[in-house]
N, C-alpha and C positions, 0 to 999 in steps of 0.2 A: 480305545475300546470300542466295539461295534457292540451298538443296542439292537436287541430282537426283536422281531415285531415291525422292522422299518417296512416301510410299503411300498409295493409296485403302484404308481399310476400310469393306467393301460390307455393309451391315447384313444384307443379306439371308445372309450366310454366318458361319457361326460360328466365332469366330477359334480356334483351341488353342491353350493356354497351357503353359508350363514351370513347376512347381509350385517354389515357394521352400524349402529344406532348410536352410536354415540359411547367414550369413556366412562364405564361406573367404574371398574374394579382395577386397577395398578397390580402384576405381579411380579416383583424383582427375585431373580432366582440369584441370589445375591454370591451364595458361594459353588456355583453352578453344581458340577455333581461332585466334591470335596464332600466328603462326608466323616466322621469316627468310627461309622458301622457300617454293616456290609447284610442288611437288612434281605434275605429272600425273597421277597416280594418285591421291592423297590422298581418303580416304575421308570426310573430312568440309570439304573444299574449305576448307585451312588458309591462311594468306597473312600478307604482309608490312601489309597495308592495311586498315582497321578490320574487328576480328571480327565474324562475325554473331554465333558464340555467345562471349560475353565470358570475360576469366580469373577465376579465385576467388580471394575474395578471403579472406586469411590467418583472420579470424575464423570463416569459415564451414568453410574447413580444417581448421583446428584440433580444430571441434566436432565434424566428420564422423571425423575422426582418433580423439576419447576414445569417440566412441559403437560405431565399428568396436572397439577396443580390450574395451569392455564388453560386444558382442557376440561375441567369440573371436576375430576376425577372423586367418588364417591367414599374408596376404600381401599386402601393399601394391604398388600400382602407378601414378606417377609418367607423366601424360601429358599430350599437347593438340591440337594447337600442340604449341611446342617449350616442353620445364618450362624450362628454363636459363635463358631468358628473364622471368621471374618474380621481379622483386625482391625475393621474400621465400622465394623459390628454395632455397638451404642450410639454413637455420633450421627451413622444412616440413620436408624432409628429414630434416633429428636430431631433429625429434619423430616422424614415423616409424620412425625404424630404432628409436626407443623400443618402439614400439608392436609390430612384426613386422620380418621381411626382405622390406625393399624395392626394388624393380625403377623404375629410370629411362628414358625407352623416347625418345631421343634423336636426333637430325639429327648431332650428332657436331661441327657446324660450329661452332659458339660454345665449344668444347671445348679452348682451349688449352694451356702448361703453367700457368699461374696457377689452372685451373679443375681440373685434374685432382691438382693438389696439394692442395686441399681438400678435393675427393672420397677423395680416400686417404687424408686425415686422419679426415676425419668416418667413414669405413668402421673406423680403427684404432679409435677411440674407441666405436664402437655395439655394443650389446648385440647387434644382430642382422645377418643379412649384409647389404652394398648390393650388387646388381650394375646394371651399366649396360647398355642396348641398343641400340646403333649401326647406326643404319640405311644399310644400301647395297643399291643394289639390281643392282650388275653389279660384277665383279671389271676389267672395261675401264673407261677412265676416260671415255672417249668416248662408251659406251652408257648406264654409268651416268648421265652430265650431260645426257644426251637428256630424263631423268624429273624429272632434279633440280634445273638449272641448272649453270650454265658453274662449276666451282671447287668445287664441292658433294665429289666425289670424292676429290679429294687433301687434304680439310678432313677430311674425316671417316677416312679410313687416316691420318691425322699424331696423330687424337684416341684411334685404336686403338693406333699404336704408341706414345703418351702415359703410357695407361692400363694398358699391358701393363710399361710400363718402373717404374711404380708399384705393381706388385702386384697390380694388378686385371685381372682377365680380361674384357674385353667381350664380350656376345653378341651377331654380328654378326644384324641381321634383314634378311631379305629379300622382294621378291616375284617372282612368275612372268614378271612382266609384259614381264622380256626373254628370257625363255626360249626362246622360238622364234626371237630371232634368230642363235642358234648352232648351227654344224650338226655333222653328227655327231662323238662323241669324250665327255668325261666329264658327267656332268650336274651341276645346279646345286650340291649337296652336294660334289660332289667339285671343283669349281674352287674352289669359298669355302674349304674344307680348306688347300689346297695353296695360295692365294693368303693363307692369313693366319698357314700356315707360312711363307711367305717375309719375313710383316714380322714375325716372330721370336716369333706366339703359339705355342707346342709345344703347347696344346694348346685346338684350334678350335672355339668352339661357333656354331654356326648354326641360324638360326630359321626357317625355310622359308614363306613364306603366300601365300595364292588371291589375287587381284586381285579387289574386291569391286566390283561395278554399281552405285557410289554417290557421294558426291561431284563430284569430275572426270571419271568414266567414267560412259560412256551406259550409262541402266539396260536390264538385260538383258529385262526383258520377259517373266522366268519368271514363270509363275502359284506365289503362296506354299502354303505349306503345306495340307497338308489334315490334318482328325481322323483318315482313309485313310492320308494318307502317314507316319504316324506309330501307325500299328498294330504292337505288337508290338515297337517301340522304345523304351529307356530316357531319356525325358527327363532322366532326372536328371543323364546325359553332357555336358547343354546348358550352356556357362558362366553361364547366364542364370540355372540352376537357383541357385548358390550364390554369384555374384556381384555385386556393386552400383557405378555409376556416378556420382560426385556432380559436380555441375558449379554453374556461375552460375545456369541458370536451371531447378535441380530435379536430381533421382536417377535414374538411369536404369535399364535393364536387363541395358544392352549395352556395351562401349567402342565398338565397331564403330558402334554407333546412337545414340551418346549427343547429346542436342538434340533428336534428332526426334519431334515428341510424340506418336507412336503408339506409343515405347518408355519414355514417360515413367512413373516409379509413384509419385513426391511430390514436389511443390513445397516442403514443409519439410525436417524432419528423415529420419535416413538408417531410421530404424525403421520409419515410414512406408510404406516401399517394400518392405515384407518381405512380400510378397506376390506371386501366381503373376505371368508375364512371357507378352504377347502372343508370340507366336512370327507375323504378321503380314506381313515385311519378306521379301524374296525374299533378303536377304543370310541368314537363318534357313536358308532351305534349302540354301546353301552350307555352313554349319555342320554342318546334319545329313548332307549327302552326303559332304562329308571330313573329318569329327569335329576340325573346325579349333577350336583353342583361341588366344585373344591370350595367354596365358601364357607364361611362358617355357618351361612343358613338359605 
């Protein structure tokens, strides 16, 4: 499958790069873009039907896991596709939460009680926190399944009320991308609040994020960055600056860009890639204009 949005870099222009400071953030994009949904929006055009970019596999896991761990690495993150999907799914997990407090960044749909019983166990057990990140992107269930598919909606609130009746607090994330079809009254923040007070979290966290011109969305056609546009700004705010992407086919920069090889920085090991990050990619200046982090904060 070819993603949208891939970029030309124009020799003739000099790219600015994000200087590397050091390991905080680990992201293993664990079941590369394998996914059970075929989400509209989806930034790296995930699906039901053969990946382009393939899952990782547990050895190479594994190894990205002891080398982040010997590099201080702050915080682990759990992504794809959908991890859940990932038959060696749990197992990564409790070698992670060895490692730091790790983030699961979820469809919610493959989320039963059988699955959330585990999750709460392997969280009782781990030296560090697990949280989970349940993606919905409308509080209707009818707008939401416009992005997600038919079912997607009351899969994923059954895997929040699951998870909340277990102890775990999920953070629900969202995007923009139905914003505009609500008219006036509370805004995004304040409906996911009050809609996840009613399935009985007291207390809601929400993840807010930009709709990005890549994947399934027509690329927006900005011009990227310049050494200009970046006068007098802190690179080092950039996630790019202190985080790393491993995947099947190489380490990357970005999660947001991870696959595409103008954000590639090594086809081996994660050490490798310790080095500055093209800032290149028109989703770069998304980041710089709303100091958007994929983090959980």
């Amino acid at each position: 499958m070819t993603v949208s949005g891939l970029p030309v870099i124009k020799s003739e222009r000099r790219v600015p790069t994000a200087p590397f400071l050091g390991l905080s953030t680990l992201w293993i994009q664990i079941t590369g873009t394998w996914c059970n949904l075929e989400c509209r929006h989806c930034i790296n055009a995930s699906g039901p039907r053969a990946p382009w970019l393939r899952p990782l596999d547990a050895v190479t896991a594994r190894r990205a896991l002891a080398e982040a761990e010997a590099a201080g690495v702050k915080e682990i993150y759990f992504t794809g596709g959908e991890p859940v999907l990932h038959r060696e799914f749990l197992p990564l997990l409790e070698r992670a939460l060895a490692v730091a407090p790790t983030t699961v960044l979820t469809n919610g749909t493959l989320i039963g009680a059988e699955e959330a019983d585990a999750l709460a166990a392997l969280a009782g057990r781990a030296p560090y926190s697990l949280e989970i990140r349940v993606s919905l992107d409308d509080t209707d269930r009818v707008l939401n399944d416009r992005v997600r598919g038919e079912g997607a909606w009351a899969k994923a609130v059954e895997a929040v009320r699951l998870m909340r009746a277990r102890g775990l607090l999920p953070i629900v994330t969202a995007t923009e991308i139905t914003r505009d079809l609500h008219g006036p009254g509370p805004g995004m923040y304040e409906r996911f609040h009050e809609f996840l007070r009613e399935q009985g979290v007291d207390r809601p966290r929400v993840k807010i994020m930009p709709v990005f011109a890549l994947g399934r969305q027509p690329a927006s056609g900005e011009p990227p960055l310049t050494e200009e546009d970046l006068e007098g700004f802190d690179r080092s705010v950039l996630q790019c600056a202190d985080a790393r992407v491993v995947t099947a086919s190489g380490v990357y920069a970005c999660p947001i860009l991870a696959g595409l090889p103008g954000a590639r920085l090594s086809t081996g090991g994660l050490a490798e890639s310790f080095t500055a990050a093209a800032l290149y990619h028109s989703a770069c200046v998304t980041c710089r204009r709303t100091g958007m982090t994929c983090r959980n904060s």
